[in-house]
C-alpha positions as CSV (number, residue, x, y, z in Angstrom):
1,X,0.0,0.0,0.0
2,X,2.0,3.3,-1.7
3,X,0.6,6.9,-0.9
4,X,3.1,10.1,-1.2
5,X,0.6,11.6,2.0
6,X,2.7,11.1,5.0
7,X,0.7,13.2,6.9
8,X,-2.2,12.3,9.8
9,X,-5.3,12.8,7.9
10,X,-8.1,10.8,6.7
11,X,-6.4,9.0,3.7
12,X,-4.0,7.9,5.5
13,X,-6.2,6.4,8.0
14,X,-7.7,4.4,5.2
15,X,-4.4,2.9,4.8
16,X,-3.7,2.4,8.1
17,X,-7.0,0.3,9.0
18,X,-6.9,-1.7,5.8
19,X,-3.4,-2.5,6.7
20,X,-4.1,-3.7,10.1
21,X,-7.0,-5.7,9.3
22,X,-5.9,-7.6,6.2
23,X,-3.4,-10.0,7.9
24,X,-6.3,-11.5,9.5
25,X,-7.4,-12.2,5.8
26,X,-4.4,-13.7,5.0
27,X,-2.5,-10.6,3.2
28,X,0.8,-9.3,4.9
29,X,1.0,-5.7,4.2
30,X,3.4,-3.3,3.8
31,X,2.8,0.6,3.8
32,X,4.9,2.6,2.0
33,X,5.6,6.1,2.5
34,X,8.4,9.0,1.6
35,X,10.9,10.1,4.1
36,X,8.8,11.6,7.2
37,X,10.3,14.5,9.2
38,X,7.6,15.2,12.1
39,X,9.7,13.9,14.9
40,X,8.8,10.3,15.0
41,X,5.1,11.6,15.1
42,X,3.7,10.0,12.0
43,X,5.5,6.9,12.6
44,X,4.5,6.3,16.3
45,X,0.9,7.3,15.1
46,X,1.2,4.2,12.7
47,X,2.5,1.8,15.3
48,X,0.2,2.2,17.5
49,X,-2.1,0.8,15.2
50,X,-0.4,-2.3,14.7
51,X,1.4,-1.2,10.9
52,X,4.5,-1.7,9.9
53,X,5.8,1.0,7.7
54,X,8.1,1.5,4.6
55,X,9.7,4.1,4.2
56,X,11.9,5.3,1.0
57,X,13.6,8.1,-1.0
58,X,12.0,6.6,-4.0
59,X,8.6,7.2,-3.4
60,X,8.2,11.2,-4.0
61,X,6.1,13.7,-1.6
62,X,3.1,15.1,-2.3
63,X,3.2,18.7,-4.0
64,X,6.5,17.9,-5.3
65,X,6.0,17.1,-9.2
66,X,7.5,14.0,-10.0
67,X,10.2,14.0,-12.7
68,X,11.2,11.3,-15.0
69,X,14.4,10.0,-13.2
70,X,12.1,9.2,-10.5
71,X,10.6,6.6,-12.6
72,X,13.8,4.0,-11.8
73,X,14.0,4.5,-8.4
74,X,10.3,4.0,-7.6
75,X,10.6,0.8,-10.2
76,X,13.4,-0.8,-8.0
77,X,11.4,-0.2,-4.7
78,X,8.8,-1.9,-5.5
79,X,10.8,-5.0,-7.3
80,X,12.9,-5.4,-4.1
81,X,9.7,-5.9,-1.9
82,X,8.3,-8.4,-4.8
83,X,4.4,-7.9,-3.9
84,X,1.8,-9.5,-5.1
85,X,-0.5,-6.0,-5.9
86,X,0.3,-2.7,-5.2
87,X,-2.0,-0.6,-4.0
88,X,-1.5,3.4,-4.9
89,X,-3.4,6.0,-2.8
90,X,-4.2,8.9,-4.3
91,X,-5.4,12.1,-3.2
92,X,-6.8,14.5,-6.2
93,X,-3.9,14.0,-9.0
94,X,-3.0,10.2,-10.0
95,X,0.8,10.8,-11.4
96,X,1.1,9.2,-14.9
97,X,4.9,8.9,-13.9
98,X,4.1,6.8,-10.4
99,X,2.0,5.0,-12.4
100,X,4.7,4.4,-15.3
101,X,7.1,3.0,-12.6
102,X,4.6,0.3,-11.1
103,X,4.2,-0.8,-14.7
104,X,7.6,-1.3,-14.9
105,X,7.9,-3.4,-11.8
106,X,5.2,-6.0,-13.4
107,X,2.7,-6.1,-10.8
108,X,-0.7,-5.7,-10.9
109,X,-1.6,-2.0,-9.5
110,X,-5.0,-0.9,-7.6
111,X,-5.8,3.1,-7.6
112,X,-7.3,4.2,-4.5
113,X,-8.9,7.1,-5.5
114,X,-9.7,10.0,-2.4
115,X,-10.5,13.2,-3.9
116,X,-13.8,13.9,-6.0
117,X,-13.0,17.6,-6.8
118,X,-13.0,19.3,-10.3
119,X,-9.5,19.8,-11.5
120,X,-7.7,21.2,-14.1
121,X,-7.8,19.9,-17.9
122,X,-4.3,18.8,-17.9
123,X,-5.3,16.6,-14.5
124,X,-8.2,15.5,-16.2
125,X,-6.0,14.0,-18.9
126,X,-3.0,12.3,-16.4
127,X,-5.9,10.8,-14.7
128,X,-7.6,9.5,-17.7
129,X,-4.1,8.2,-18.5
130,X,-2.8,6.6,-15.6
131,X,-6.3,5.3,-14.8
132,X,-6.4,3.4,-18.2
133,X,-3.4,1.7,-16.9
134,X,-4.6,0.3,-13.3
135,X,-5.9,-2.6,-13.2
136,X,-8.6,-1.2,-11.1
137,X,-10.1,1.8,-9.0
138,X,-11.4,1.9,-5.7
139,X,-13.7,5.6,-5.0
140,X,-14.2,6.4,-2.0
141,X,-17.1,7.9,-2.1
142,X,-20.5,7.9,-5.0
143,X,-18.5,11.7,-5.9
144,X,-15.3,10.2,-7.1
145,X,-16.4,7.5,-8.5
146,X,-18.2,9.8,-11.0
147,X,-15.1,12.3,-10.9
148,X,-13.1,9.0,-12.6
149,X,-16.0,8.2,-15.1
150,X,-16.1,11.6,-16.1
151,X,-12.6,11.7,-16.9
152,X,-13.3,8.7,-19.1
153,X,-12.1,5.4,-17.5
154,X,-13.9,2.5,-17.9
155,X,-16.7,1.6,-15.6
156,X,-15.9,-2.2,-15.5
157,X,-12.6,-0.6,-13.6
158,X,-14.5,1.3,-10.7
159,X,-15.6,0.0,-7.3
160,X,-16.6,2.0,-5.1
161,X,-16.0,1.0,-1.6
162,X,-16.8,3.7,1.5
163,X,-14.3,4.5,4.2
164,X,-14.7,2.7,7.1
165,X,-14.0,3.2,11.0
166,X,-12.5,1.1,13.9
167,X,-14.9,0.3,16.3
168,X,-13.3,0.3,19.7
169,X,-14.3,-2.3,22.1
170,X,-15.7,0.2,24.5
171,X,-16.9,3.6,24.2
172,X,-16.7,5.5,27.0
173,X,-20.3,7.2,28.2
174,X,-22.0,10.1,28.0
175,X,-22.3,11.5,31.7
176,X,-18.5,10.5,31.9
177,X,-17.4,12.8,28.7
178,X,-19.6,15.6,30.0
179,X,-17.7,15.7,33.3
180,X,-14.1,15.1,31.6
181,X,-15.1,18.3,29.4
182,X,-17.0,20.3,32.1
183,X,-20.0,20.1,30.0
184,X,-23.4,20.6,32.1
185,X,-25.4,17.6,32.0
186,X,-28.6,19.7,30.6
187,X,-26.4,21.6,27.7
188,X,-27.4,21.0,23.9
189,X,-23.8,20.4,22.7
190,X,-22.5,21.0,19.7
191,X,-19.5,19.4,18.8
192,X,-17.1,20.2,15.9
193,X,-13.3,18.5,15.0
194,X,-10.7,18.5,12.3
195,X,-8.3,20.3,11.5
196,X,-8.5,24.0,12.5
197,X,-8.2,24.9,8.5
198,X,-10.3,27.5,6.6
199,X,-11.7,24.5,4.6
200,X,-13.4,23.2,7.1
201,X,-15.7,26.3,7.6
202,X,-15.7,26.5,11.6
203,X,-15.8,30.0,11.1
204,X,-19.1,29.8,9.7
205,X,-20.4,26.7,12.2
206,X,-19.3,30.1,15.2
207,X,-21.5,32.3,13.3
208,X,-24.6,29.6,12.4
209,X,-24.2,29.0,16.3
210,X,-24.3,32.6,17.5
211,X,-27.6,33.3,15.3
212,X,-29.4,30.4,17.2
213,X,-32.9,31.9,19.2
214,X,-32.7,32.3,22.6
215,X,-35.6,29.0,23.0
216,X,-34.6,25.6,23.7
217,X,-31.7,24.4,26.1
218,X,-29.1,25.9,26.3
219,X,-26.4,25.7,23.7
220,X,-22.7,25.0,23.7
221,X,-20.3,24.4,21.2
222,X,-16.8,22.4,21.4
223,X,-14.0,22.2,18.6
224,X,-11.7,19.4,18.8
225,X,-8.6,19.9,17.0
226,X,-5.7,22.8,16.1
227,X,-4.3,24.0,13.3
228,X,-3.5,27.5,11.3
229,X,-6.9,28.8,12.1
230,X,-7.1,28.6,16.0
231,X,-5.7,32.4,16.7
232,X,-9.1,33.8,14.2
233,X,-11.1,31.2,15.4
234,X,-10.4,32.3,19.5
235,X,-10.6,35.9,18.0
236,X,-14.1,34.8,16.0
237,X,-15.6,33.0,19.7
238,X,-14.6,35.8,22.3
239,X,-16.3,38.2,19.5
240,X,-19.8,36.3,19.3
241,X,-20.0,33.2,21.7
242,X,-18.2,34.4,24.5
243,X,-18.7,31.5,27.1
244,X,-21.0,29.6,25.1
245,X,-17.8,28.0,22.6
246,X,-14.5,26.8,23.4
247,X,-11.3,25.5,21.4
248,X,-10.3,22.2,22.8
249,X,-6.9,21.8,21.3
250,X,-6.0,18.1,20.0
251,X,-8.0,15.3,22.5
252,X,-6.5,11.9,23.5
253,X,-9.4,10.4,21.3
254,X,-12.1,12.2,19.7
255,X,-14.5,9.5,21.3
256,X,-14.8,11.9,24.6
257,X,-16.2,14.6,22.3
258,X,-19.1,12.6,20.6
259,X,-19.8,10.7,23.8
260,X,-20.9,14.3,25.3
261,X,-22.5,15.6,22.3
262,X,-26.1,15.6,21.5
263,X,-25.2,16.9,17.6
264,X,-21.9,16.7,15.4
265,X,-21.4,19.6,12.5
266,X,-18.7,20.1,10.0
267,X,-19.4,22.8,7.8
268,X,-16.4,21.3,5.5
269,X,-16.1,22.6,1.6
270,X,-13.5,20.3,1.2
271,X,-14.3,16.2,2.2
272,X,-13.2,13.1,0.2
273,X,-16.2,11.2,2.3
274,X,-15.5,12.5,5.9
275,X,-14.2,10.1,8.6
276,X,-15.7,12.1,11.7
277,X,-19.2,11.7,10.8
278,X,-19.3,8.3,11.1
279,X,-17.4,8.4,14.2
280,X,-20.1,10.5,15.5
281,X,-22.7,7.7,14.2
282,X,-21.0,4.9,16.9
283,X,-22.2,7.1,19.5
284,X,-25.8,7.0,18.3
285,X,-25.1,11.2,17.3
286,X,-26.7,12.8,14.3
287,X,-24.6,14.6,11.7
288,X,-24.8,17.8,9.9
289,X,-22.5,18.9,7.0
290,X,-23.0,20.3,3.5
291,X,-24.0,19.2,0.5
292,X,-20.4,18.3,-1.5
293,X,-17.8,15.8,-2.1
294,X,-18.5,12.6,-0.7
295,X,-20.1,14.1,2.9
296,X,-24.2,12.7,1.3
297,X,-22.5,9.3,1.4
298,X,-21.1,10.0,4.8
299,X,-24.3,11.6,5.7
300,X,-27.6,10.0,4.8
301,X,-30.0,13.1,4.9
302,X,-32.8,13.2,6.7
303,X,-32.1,9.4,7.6
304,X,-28.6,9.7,9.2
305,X,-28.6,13.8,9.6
306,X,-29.2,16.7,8.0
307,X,-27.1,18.0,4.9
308,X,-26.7,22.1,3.7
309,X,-26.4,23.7,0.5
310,X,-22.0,25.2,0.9
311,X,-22.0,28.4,2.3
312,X,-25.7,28.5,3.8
313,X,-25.2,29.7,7.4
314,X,-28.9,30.4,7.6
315,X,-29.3,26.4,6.8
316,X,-26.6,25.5,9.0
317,X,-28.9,28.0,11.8
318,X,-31.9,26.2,11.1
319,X,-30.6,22.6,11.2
320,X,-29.1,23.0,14.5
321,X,-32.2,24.5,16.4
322,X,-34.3,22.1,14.7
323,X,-32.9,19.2,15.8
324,X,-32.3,21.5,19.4
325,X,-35.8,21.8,19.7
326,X,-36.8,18.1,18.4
327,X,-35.0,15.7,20.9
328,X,-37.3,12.5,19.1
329,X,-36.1,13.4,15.7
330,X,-32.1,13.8,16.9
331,X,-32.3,10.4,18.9
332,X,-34.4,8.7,15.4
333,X,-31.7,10.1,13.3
334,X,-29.0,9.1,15.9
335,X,-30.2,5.5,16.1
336,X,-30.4,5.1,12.2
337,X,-26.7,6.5,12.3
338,X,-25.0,4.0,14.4
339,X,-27.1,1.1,12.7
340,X,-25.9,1.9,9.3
341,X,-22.2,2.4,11.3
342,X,-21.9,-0.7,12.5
343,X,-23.9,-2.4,9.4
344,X,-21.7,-0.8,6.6
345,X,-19.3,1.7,7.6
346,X,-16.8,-0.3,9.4
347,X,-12.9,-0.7,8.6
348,X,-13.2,-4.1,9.1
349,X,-15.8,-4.4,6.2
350,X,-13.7,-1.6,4.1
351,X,-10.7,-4.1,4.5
352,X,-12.4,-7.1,3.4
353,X,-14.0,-5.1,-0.1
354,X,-10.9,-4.4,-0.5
355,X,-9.3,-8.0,0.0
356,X,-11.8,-9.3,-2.4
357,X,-10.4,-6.3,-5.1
358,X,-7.2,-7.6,-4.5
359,X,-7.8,-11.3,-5.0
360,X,-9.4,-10.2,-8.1
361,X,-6.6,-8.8,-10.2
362,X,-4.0,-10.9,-8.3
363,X,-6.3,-14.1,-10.1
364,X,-6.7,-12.2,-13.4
365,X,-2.9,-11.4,-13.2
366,X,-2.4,-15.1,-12.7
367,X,-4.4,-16.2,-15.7
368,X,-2.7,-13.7,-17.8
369,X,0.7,-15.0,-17.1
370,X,-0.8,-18.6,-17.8
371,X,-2.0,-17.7,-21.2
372,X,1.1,-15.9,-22.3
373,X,3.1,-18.7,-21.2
374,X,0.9,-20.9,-23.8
């Protein structure tokens, strides 16, 4: 499993979990990334998961363009480790170049595909390109899967397979969270995390917040996570929800916060499918997000939460109180969540889709080798 994002974010995630459960289905794994420099952080963050990681010079960073000489290198890599499928992780640009090197190395190669946003024509064309020579695509998400048919790869190619979620073997409860976080016990909390980015739009889940009516409980919001925009964001909260919001910086486990929350909203513009909301859903908590990338898979509306046209604070205003004011609807919505959760939206289900991808080309692969040797 290749990806150039050696960074702690949701794609590598996917890696991660489909790592650590496939040697349970009889694949040994290993997860290849380039040279890290975070102080051990990214590494530890893998261990602790139970994956092994790769990493190598060869395989080039993302946001650096790849250049023809790194064709070789990348080649050899992959030769040296002699795996049966290789599968590439991809953010929002497949490189024709990465992709020319695993043809080189005569393996069978599987495209994950994470990023269902428009793109330039030239990116259009590379990923028309370097998807014609996979041997398949996994999308993430119904978005991307009709990002890669738009750009004119075969159908036949495409499975779609959503991101899935550990489940941990206990979660902690509710009343406990709500005293770890000094949350009141009758507070409608809001709860928010990612990373503390512009993209993710907390600036305008403050301001949909703030314009709530004064009926109902009363309401609190809490932010997990940090990041570039915490300094506005403090700046944005003392300005509007003065006592009513708070920053929590990064959290142990993100569990605490949805344990004490009655409601989970990311405002994000910017979501390959959108990890947190189904986190949320194992705590039996409704999610609200807009209407883009792959959050309506994430998010079934009106059956798993509520979704928003981008940009509509009003909507976002609206959402909240009514799901403040209609504690039957939240706990429907919250039930139907952590159903579909445990049902579909697993990583131990995501791994075993994507075992059965694998066996797939690894058997055509097979066959092909048997006719040409005919």
């Amino acid at each position: 499993m290749l990806s150039s994002h050696a960074s702690i974010g949701g794609l590598a995630q996917i890696i991660v979990s489909v790592a650590a459960h496939l040697p349970s289905l009889g694949w040994d794994v290993d997860a290849a990334f380039p040279p890290i420099d975070d102080s051990g952080a990214f590494e530890g963050w893998v261990a602790d998961q139970g994956v092994s990681l790769t990493s190598s010079d060869a395989i080039a960073r993302s946001g650096r363009s790849k250049r023809w000489r790194d064709i070789p290198a990348l080649r050899s890599f992959v030769r040296r480790l002699s795996p049966d499928v290789v599968n590439y992780h991809v953010g929002h640009t497949i490189s024709l170049k990465t992709m020319l090197a695993l043809r080189a190395a005569r393996v069978p190669v599987v495209i994950s595909a994470h990023g269902p946003y428009p793109s330039s024509a030239l990116v259009r064309r590379q990923t028309m390109l370097a998807g014609r020579l996979a041997d398949r695509l996994i999308a993430n998400s119904t978005a991307t899967r009709d990002r890669l048919l738009a750009n004119r790869i075969p159908e036949r190619k495409i499975e779609r397979i959503f991101c899935g979620v550990e489940v941990p073997s206990e979660l902690p409860g509710r009343d406990a969270a709500r005293a770890e976080l000094g949350v009141a016990p009758d507070t409608f909390l809001i709860a928010g995390a990612a990373r503390l980015d512009r993209r993710k739009g907390f600036h305008e889940l403050i301001d949909a917040v703030a314009a709530l009516p004064d009926d109902g409980p009363p309401a609190e919001l809490l932010i997990g996570g940090d990041g570039a925009e915490r300094a506005a964001l403090t700046a944005q909260i003392d300005g509007t929800l003065s006592g009513r919001a708070r920053l929590t910086g990064r959290l142990p486990t993100l569990h605490t916060l949805y344990a004490a929350a009655d409601l989970f909203v990311l405002p994000s513009r910017f979501e390959g499918f959108g990890l947190v909301y189904v986190e949320a859903s194992l705590h039996g908590v409704p999610s609200i997000g807009y209407r883009i990338g792959g959050v309506p898979d994430a998010i079934l509306d009106g059956e798993t939460g509520l979704l928003v046209e981008p940009g509509d604070v009003a909507g976002l205003t609206a959402g909240i109180q009514q799901l403040r004011l209609e504690p039957h609807l939240r706990e429907r919505l919250g039930a139907q969540a952590r159903e579909r959760a445990h049902r579909e939206l697993t990583a131990a289900r995501m791994a075993d889709r994507y075992r059965a991808v694998f066996a797939d080309v690894t058997s055509d692969a097979g066959g092909r080798e048997r006719d040409r040797s005919r």
